[in-house]
N, C-alpha and C positions, 0 to 999 in steps of 0.2 A: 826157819823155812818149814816146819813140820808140825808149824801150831802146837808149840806146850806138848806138844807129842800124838796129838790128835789126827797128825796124819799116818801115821803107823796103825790106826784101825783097821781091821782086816774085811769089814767090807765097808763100802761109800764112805773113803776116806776125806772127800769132798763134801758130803754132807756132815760129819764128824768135824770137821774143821770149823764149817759156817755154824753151824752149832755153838761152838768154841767162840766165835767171833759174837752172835749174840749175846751170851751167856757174859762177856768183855764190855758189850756197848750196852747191856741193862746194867753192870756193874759202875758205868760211867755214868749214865743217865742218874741213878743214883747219888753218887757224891755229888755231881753240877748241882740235882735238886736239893740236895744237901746245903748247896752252898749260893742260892737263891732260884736255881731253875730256868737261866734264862736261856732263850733257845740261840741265841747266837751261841752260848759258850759249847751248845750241843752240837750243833753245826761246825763249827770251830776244831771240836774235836772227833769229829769223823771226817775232815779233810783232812788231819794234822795224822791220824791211825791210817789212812789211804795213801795219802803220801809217803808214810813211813814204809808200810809194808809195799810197797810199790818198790819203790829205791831198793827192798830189800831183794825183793821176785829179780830183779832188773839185773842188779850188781852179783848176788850168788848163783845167778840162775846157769850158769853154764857151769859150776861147782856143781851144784845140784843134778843137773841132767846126767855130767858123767860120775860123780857118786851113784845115783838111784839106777842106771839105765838098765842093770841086770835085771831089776824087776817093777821097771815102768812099766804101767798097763800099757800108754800110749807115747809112741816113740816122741820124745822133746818136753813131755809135762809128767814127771814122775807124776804117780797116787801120792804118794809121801810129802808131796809139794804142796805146801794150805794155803800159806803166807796169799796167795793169789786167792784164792777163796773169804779171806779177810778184806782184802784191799774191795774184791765186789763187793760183798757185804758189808762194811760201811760206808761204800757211794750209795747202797741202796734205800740208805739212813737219812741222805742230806738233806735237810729243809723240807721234813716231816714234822706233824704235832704232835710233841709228847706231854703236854703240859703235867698229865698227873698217871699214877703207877697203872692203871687200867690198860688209859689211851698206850704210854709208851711198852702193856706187854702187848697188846692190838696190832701197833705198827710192828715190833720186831718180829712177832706172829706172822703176819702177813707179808712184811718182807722178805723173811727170809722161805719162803714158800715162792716167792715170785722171786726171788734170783735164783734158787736153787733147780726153777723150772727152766726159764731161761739160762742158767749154765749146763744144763743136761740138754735143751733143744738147741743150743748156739744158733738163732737165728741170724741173717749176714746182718752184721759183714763179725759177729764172733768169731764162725766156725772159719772164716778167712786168716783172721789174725793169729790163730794158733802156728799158722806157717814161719811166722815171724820169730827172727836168731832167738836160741836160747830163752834167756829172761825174759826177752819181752815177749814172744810167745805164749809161754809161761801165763804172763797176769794179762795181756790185753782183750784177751777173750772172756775172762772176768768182770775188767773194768766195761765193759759193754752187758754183759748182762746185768749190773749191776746198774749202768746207766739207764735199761729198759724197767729193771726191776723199779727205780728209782720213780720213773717216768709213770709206770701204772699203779704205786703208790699214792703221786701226787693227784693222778686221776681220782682214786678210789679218795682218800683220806682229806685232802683242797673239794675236788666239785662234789663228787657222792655226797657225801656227809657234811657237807657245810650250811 
C-alpha cells in the first residue's frame, strides 16, 4: 500500500509514489523492448499493474485507513497510501506510443505531469468519488484522473504529433 515505501515521504507522498510508478513502467517498457517491443505486451502490462494495485487499494483499504488515520492528511485517503497513485498512473499509460527510449521517456514525462495535475485539481466527478467506503475511495479518484490523464495524452501524442 505504501509504494516500496515511497509513501512515507514527508512532503507530496502522492507525487513520490507516481514517481515510483514511472520510474516501474520505464523499467517495463524496457524488458517488453527487450523482448521484441510490441505495444500490445505494453498495454497488456499496464492493465494487468492497474488491475493489480486496484484489487489492492480495494481489499486493504479499510486496513489502511484505520492503520494511517492518526496521521492522514485527509480523513479516508491516508498520504502513506500510493498503491492508488499507481493504479492512475499506469491507466495513464494505456495505448500510448512508446516505440523507442526517447518517445517512451516523452510519454512517461508528460503523463505523469498530466495525472499528477489532475489528481491534485480532482476535476468531477474525481473529487466525488473520494466519498466512496474505504478502498474504493481510496483509488477511484485516481483511476479518473488517470483516465483524463490518459485522454489528453492520446490528444497530445495520436492527433498533435502524428
Amino acid at each position: 500500500m505504501t509504494g516500496l515505501g515511497s509513501g512515507y515521504a514527508p512532503v507530496a507522498s502522492g507525487t513520490v509514489g507516481s514517481a515510483v510508478a514511472v520510474g516501474i513502467a520505464l523499467a517495463i517498457w524496457w524488458v517488453v523492448s527487450l523482448a521484441g517491443g510490441d505495444a500490445w505486451r505494453l498495454d497488456a502490462a499496464w492493465l494487468i499493474l492497474t488491475l493489480l494495485a486496484s484489487v489492492g487499494c480495494v481489499v486493504w483499504g479499510p486496513w489502511a485507513v484505520e492503520r494511517f488515520s492518526g496521521s492522514a492528511r485527509k480523513e479516508g485517503d491516508p498520504g502513506q497510501v500510493v498503491l492508488d497513485e499507481w493504479a492512475g498512473q499506469w491507466i495513464a499509460l494505456i495505448a500510448l506510443p512508446m516505440a523507442t527510449f526517447s518517445q517512451a521517456l516523452t510519454v512517461l514525462a508528460v503523463q505523469f505531469f498530466f495525472f499528477r495535475l489532475f489528481d491534485v485539481l480532482k476535476p468531477p466527478p474525481a473529487r466525488q468519488c473520494e466519498k466512496f467506503p474505504a478502498g474504493w475511495g481510496i483509488l477511484t479518484d485516481d483511476l479518473v484522473a488517470g483516465v483524463y490523464a490518459n485522454l489528453v495524452g492520446q490528444g497530445i501524442f495520436r492527433l498533435l504529433l502524428s
